[in-house]
N, C-alpha and C positions, 0 to 999 in steps of 0.2 A: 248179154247186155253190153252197150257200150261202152259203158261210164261207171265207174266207181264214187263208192261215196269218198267225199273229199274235193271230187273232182271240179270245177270250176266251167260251168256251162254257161250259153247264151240263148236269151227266148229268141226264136224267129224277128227279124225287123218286122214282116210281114203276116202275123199270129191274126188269125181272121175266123169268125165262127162259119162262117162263110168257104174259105177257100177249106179247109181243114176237117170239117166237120163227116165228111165222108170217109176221110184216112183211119177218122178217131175210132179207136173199140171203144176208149172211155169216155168220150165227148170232151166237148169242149165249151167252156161257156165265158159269156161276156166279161166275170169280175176276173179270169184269164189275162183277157187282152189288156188289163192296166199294163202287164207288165213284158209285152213284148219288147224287145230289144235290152232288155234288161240283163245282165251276170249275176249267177246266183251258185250255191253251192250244194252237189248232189247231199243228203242226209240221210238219206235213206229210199235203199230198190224194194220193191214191190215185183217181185220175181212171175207170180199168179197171173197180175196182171197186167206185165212186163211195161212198167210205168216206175217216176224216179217221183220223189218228196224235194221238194228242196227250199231251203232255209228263206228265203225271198219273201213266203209266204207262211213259212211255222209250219210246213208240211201239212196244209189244208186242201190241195189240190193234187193229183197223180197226172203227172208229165209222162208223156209219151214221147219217144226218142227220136220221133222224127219232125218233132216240134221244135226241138233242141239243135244246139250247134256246138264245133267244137271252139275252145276258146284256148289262147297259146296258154301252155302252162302258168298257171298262178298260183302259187299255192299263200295259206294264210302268213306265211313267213314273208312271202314277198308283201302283205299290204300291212303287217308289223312294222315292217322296215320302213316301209314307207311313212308313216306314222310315226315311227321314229324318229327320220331325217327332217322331218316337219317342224318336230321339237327339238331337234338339235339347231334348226337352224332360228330357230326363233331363240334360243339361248344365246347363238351367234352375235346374234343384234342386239339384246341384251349388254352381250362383253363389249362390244362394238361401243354402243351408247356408255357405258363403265368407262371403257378408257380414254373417249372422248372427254370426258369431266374430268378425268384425271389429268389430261393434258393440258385443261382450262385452270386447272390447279397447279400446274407445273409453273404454266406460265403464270402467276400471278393473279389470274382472272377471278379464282376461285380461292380465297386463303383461308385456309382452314381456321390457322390458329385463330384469326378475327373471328372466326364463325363459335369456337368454341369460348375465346372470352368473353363472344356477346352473352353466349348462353349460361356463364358462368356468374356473370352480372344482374341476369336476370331473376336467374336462380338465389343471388343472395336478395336480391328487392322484394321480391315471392316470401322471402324468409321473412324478412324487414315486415311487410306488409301484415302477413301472419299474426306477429308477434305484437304490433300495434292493435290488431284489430283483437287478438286477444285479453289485450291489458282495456279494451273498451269494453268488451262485454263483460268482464270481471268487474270493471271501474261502475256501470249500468246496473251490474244483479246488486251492487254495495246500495246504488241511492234506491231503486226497487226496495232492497231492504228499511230503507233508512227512511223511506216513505210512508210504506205501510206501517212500522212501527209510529210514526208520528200520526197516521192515518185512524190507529185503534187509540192514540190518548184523545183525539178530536171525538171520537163515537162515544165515548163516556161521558161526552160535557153534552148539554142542552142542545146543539148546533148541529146535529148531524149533519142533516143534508148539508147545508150549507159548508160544514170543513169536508165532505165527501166530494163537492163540486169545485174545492176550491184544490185538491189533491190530486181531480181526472183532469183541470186544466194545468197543472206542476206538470202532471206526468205529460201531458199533449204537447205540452211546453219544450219538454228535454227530449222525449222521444224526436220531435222535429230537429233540434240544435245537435243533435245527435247523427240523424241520419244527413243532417247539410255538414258535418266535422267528416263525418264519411265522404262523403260525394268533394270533399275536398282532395282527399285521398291519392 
């Protein structure tokens, strides 16, 4: 046999069920010819019926060696590498793009420090902001409290409804004046 496994083979340009099917012991069939012209790697000889497996297709077909061509050495280390160099150079451009910005910072274009005070300022207003909005909802569960306790001495006098109506319009009242002291914010 020609080819070893490992080896780095090419279909015929020309793979035809037509031109070849005479040569074939094993035949040859049409879901074959997708992959003419194609490079694929031997997986495994089939010695019996001196035909090769190869990876192209999961080893569902037996190639015959005169279907086959030779292809200059490849081995998988050459398309590693390639593979490789693809990502190295994409990393290239990457540092490329990095010291471009740096050099926009050198010159002034890009000042950090302003970039880090902005952020610094922000971060204490975010604080600021926080700590307001927390003294309101504290300040909110107090009158909530101080509602509903005013709301059960009304439920014990004669008037229910009537102080129940007049405590859902309190509360609609501040819940609004509430959320417009927010949106002032």
């Amino acid at each position: 046999m020609k080819y070893k496994v490992g080896d780095i083979v090419k279909i015929k340009d020309d793979l035809s069920v037509e031109k070849y099917e005479e040569q074939s012991e094993q035949g040859i069939v049409e879901d074959m010819i997708e992959y003419r012209g194609e490079e694929a790697k031997v997986i495994e000889i089939d010695l019996v019926n001196k035909s090769y497996s190869l990876d192209i297709d999961n080893g569902k077909w037996a190639w015959e060696e005169f279907i086959l061509e030779n292809v200059e050495y490849k081995s998988t280390v050459n398309k590693e590498y390639e593979e490789e160099k693809k990502v190295i150079e994409a990393f290239e451009d990457d540092l490329k793009r990095c010291k471009n910005k740096l050099i926009l910072c050198k010159q002034g274009l890009l000042d950090l420090r302003k970039v880090l005070t902005l952020i610094k300022k922000l971060q204490q207003e975010n604080s600021e902001l926080k700590n307001r909005l927390a003294w309101r909802v504290k300040y909110s569960q107090k009158l909530e409290e101080d509602l509903y306790g005013s709301m059960n001495k009304y439920i014990e006098k004669d008037n229910v409804k009537e102080s129940i109506n007049k405590i859902e319009k309190i509360l609609k009242d501040l819940k609004e004046k509430m959320y417009n002291e927010n949106d002032n914010l």
